[in-house]
N, C-alpha and C positions, 0 to 999 in steps of 0.2 A: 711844442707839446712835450708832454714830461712822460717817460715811459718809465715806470716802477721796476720794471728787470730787464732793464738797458743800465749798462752802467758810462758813466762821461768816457769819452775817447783821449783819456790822456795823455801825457807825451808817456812815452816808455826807452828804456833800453835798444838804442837800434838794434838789427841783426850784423853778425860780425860784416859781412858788404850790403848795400843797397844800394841802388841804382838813383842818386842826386839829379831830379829835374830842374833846370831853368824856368823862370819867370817868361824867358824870352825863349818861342817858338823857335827861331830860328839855332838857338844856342843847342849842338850836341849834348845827351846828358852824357855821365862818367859816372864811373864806378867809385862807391867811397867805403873804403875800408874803416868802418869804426873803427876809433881808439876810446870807447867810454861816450860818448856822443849819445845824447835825447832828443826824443823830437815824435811827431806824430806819423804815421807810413801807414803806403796802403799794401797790399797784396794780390798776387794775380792766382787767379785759378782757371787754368788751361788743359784743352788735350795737346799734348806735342804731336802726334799723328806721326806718320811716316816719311814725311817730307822733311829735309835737312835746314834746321833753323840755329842761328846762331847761338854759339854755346860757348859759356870760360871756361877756358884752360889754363894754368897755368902759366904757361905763357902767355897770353895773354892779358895779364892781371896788372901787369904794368901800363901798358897799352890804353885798355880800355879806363885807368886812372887819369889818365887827358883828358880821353872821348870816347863816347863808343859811336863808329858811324853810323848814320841814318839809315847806309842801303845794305847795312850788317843786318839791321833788326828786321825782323817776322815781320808780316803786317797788324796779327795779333796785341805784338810788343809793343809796336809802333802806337795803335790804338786806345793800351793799357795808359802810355806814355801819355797821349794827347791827354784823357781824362782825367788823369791823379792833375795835370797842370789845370785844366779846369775846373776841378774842382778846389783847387789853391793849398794842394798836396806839395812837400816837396821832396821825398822819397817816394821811392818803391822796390818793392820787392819780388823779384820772380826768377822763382827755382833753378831755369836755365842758366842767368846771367847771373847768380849770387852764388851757388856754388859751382867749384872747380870741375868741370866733368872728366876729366883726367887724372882725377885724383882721391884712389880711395881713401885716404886717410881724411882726408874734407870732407865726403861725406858720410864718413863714419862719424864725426866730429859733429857735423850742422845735422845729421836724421833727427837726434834727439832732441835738437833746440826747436825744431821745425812747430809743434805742439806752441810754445812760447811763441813763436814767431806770429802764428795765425790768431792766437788768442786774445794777443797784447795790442795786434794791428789795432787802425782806427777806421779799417774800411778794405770789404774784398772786391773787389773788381772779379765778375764771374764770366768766362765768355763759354757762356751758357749753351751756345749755339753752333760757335766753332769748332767745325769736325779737326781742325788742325790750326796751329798761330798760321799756318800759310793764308787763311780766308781771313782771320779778321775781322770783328764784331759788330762793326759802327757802319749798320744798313738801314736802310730804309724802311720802316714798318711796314704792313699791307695787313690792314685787322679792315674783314669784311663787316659790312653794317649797311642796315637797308636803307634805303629812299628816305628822304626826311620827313617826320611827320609832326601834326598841331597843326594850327590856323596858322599862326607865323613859320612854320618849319622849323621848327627849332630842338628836335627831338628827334633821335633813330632809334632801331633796334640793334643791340651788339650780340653776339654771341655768349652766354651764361658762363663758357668754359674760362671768359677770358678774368674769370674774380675768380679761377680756381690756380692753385701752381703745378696743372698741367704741362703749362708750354717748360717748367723743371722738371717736371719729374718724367718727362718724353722727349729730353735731350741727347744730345750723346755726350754732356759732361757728366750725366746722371749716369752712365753707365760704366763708368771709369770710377778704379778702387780706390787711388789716390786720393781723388778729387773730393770721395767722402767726407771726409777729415778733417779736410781742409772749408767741405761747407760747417761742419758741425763746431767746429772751434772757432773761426770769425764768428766775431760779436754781431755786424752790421754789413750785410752784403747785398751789393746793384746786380742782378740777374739782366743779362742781355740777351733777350733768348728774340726768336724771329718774328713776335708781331710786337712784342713789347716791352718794357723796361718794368722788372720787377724788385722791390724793396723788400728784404728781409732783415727780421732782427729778431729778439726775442717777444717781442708783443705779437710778430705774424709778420702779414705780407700785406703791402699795399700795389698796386697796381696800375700800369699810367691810363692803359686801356679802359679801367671800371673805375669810377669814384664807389662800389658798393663793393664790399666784402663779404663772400658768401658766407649765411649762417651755417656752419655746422652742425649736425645732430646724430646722435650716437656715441655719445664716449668711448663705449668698449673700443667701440673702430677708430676712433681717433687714437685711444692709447695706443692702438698698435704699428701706430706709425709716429716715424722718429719727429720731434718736436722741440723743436732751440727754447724754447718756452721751459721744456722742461729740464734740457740740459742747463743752460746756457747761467741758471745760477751757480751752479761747481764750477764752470770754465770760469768765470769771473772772481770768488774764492781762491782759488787754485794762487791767483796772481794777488789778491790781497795780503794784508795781516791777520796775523789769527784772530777771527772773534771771539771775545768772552764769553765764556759755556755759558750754554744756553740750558732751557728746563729740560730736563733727561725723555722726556715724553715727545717733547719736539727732535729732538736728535733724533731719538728712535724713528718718529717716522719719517724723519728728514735721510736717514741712509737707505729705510725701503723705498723710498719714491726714489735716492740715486740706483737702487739697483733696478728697478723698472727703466730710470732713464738708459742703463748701459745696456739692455737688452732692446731697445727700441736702439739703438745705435748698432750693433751686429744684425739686426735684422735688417735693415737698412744698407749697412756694408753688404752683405750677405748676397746682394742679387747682382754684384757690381763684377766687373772683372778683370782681371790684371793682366800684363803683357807675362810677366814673373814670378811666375805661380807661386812660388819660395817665397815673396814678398807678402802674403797673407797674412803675418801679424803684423811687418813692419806695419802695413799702409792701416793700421788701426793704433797702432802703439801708442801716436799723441795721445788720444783721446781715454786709453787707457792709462797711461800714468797720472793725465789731470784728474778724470773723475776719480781716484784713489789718491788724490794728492797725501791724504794725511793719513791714510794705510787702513781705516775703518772699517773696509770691505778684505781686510786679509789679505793673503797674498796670492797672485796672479798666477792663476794654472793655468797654459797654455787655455786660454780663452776664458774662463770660469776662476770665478772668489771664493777662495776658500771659507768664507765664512757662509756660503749660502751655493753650497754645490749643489743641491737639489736645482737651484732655481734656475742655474746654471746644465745643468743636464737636460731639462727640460725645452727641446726645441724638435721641429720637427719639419719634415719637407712641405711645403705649403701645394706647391703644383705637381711642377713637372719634376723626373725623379732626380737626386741627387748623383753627382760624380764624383769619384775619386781623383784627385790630383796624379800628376804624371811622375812623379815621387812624394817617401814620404814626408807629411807635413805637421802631422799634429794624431794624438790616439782619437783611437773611433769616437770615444764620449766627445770632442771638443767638434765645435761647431765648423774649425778650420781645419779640420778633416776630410772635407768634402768642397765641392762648389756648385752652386745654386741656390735659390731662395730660400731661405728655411723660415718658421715663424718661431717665438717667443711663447710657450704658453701661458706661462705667466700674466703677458698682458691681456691674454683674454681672460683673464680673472678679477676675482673681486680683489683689490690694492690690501686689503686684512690675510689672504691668504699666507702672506710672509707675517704675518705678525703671532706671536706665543699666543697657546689658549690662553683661558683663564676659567675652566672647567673642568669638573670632572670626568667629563665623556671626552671633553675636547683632550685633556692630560693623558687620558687613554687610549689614544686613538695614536697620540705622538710617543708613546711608551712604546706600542706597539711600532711604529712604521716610521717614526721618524730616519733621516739618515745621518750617519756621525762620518765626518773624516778621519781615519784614521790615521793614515801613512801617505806621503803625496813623493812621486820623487820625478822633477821637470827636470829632464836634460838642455842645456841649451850653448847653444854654439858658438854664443860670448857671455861668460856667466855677470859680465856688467849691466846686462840689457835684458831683465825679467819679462819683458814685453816682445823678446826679438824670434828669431829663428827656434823653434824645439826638434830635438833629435830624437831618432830612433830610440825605444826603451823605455819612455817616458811613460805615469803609470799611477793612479792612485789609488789607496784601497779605502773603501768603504763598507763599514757596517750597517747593514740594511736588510728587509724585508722583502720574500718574495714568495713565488707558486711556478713550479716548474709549467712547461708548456701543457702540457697534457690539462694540469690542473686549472690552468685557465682555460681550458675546450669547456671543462668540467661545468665551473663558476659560470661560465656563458650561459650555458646551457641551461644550468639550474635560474640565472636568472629569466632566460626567455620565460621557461615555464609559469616564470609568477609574473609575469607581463614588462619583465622592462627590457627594452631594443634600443639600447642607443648607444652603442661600443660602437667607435672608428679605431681603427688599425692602419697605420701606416708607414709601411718599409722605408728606410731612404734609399734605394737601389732597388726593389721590386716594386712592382705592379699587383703583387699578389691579392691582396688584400683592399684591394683600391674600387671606386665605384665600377656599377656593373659593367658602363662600356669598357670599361679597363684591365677589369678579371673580376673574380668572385669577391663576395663583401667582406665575408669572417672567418673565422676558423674554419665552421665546419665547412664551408663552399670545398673548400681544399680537397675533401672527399679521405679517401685511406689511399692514396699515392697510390693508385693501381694505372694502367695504361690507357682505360676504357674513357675515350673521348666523350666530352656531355656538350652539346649543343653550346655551349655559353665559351667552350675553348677558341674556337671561332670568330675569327670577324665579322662583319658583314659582307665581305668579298670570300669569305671560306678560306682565310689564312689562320694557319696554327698561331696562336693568341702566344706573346710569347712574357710572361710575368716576372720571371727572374726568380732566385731563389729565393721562397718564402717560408725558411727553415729561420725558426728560434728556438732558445732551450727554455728560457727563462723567464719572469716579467717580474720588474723590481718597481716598487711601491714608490713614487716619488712624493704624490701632496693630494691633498682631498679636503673637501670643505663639506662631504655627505653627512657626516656627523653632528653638522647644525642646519645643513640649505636643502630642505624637501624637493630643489630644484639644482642639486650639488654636482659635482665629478670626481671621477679618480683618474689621474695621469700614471702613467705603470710605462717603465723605459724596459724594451724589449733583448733582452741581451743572447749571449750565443757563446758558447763556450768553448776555448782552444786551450783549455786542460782541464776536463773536471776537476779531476784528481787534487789537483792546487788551487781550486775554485777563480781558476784566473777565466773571465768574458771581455768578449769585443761589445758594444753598440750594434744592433740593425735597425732599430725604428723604435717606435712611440705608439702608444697606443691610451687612448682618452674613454673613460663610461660617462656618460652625461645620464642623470638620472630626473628627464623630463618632468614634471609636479604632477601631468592627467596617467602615469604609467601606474602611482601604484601608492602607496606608504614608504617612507624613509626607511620605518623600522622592517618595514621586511627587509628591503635592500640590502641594510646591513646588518642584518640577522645570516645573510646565506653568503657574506660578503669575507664577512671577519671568521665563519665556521668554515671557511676555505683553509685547506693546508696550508698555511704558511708560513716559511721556515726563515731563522733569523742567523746571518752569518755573514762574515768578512770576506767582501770581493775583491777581487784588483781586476780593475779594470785598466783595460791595453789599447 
């Protein structure tokens, strides 16, 4: 079967070692150090876990050039090993045994190939299901399914979950940062998760459990979750020749659908977690240098394109509240500033929201509130690696549009009165603003800061409700489609300011108006929307 955004598994460029399997079972494999050597290879994606599994050193690199032994390897390894031979593989590649672990210049050297490595594979071997290479993949199914039924028995019922990639996305390879990366850039990956063997590529998933693929419904929902479909044509590019300019119309929206794909890829990293907290851009970096292979998207501000910082500012805490890292990592705007799930809002949006008017309400609206980069200045800890470690200081300024706090109590207010109720507010570190079991809805819940307890501070056990600091100064104008969609929104990034005086703000939260179609007329909306103070000036944000 011919998949249109699959590309052939060619041979490629080995990685500098890979691990040379035998035809014959009983033959130890060895370690082969390219000199220029092609060929096809597969890849493993693993959790290491806390259990001591066999690793190169340095020393060792001679050694395991003979052999490496059988009762050296994980059972994991072991496992990875069996497959690639069965499946008539005769490399592979895995992290542990390919690079030096004793040696940081090795992997200062292979971090940045790693992108190349997973991309160019011809097959990832996922042990999906291994809390560590100590347990090892290759178990036994158990997918419940009822009595058999028909007049011949020839038919059961399975469970619906099993045509979903549940038994992925409820792993615990799913919950490792690494391991992201490494799903999004393989072209073609075997999932071994505990009742079943799943296939993934970029057409989707197939199933051993279901010959039926569940229909999906809902796009919005679907954009907002990361999809090899939609990446998976740049990771393929990335490794080609350049193609012959294409029509300027397609380009254009061939870079908005890539910056939707890289924001469904941080939301996706986003919920995952690292052993080394400091490692929060490494363990995205492949994925960032491919999808900008040819520099289209500007350049890399600790996490956000400078050609589309709006779209890039725009994310927000989806559940539960966000934390700060135990040093620091990245400025308040950048999404690796924090850890925990955040969403993209973007992709809850119409895919035209990135794109130029072509009106004059619409030219008006982007006169007004558009935002420009001004001045950007990323510290970073090896200035060879735009993708790597950012330092303290780090800082961009933006020209943009905004309404002090008060003035947004103000705009609230003025719109309840002409009926429209649909502002969410939401801190990344408070509760403040959060639904009612959580604390109060809006601004005004807040009350005037006095001491006087109101029934809703309360839990239901009569604990003091505890919301965090729900103090902001400012709300900066990021994107709105109200100016053409009777059913439109405004997203407004919530800032806080550690020096008026210098107009220098950190990030606290996000804040969304959805302006429902039964609340009201557009044009009132933005009659009382745009006659709001709003003052236009160069930020830096920290």
């Amino acid at each position: 079967m011919k998949h249109n955004d699959c590309h052939n598994p060619d041979s490629a460029a080995l990685p500098k070692r890979v691990i040379e399997i035998s035809g014959d079972p009983s033959v130890a494999p060895k370690l082969l150090v390219s000199t220029g050597e092609t060929g096809q290879y597969v890849v493993l994606s693993h959790c290491w876990g806390k259990t001591p599994i066999a690793k190169l050193t340095d020393s060792l690199i001679p050694a395991f050039q003979k052999a490496i032994p059988f009762d050296l390897l994980s059972k994991s390894f072991s496992d990875a090993i069996d497959i690639t031979r069965r499946l008539g593989f005769r490399y592979l590649w895995i992290d542990a045994l390919c690079i030096s672990q004793d040696n940081a210049e090795d992997w200062r050297e292979e971090a940045p190939k790693m992108a190349s490595y997973y991309g160019r594979s011809a097959l990832m071997i996922s042990a999906t299901a291994a809390e560590d290479s100590s347990k090892g993949f290759l178990h036994d199914r158990h997918v419940p399914v009822s009595p058999m039924l028909g007049p011949e028995r020839r038919y059961c019922l399975r469970q619906r979950l099993l045509r979903w990639d549940w038994d992925i996305d409820r792993s615990i390879l799913s919950t490792r940062g690494w391991a992201a990366q490494e799903r999004m850039l393989s072209p073609r990956i075997l999932h071994f998760t505990k009742r079943q063997l799943i296939w993934e590529c970029a057409e989707g998933f197939k199933f051993e459990a279901s010959g039926i693929q569940e229909v999906q419904v809902g796009s919005g929902q679907i954009d907002q979750r990361f999809s090899k479909k939609k990446l998976q044509p740049y990771v393929t590019r990335a490794f080609e020749p350049p193609m012959d300019l294409i029509d300027e119309e397609v380009q254009r929206k061939d870079i908005l659908e890539r910056v939707r794909a890289w924001q469904q890829c941080v939301d996706e990293y986003s919920s995952r977690s690292l052993t080394i907290p400091s490692d929060k851009f490494h363990a995205l970096s492949g994925v960032a240098s491919i999808i900008n292979h040819d520099g289209k998207m500007g350049q890399y501000l600790a996490g956000i394109w400078s050609n589309y910082v709006a779209a890039g500012l725009a994310w927000g805490r989806q559940y539960a509240l966000l934390t700060p890292p135990p040093a620091y990592r990245a400025p308040s705007w950048s999404w690796a500033s924090v850890d925990g799930t955040i969403g993209s809002l973007i992709l809850a949006s119409p895919p035209k929201l990135l794109e130029p008017t072509h009106n004059d309400e619409g030219r008006m609206w982007a006169a007004k509130f558009d935002i420009e980069l001004v001045e950007h200045l990323i510290k970073l800890q090896d200035e060879s690696n735009p993708y790597g470690t950012v330092l303290e200081g780090s800082y961009i300024v933006i020209k943009g549009t905004y309404i002090t706090a008060d003035e947004h109590r103000r705009l609230s207010k003025q719109l309840d009165n002409i009926g429209f109720d649909g502002q969410s507010i939401g801190l990344d570190k408070s509760n403040a603003f959060s639904c009612p079991c959580c604390g109060p809805r809006g601004p005004d819940d807040l009350g005037d800061g006095s001491d006087e307890d109101d029934d809703d501070d309360f839990d239901p056990r009569g604990r003091k409700r505890d919301y965090g600091d729900p103090h902001y100064d400012l709300c900066l104008f990021l994107f709105s489609d109200v100016w053409h969609n009777p059913g439109g929104f405004v997203d407004l990034l919530l800032l806080r300011w550690t020096d008026k005086d210098k107009k220098i703000a950190e990030r606290v939260g996000l804040s969304r108006i959805t302006i429902w179609e039964h609340e009201g007329p557009r044009e009132s909306f933005c009659e009382k929307f745009l006659a709001a103070d709003w003052k236009r000036a160069e930020l830096k944000l920290v």
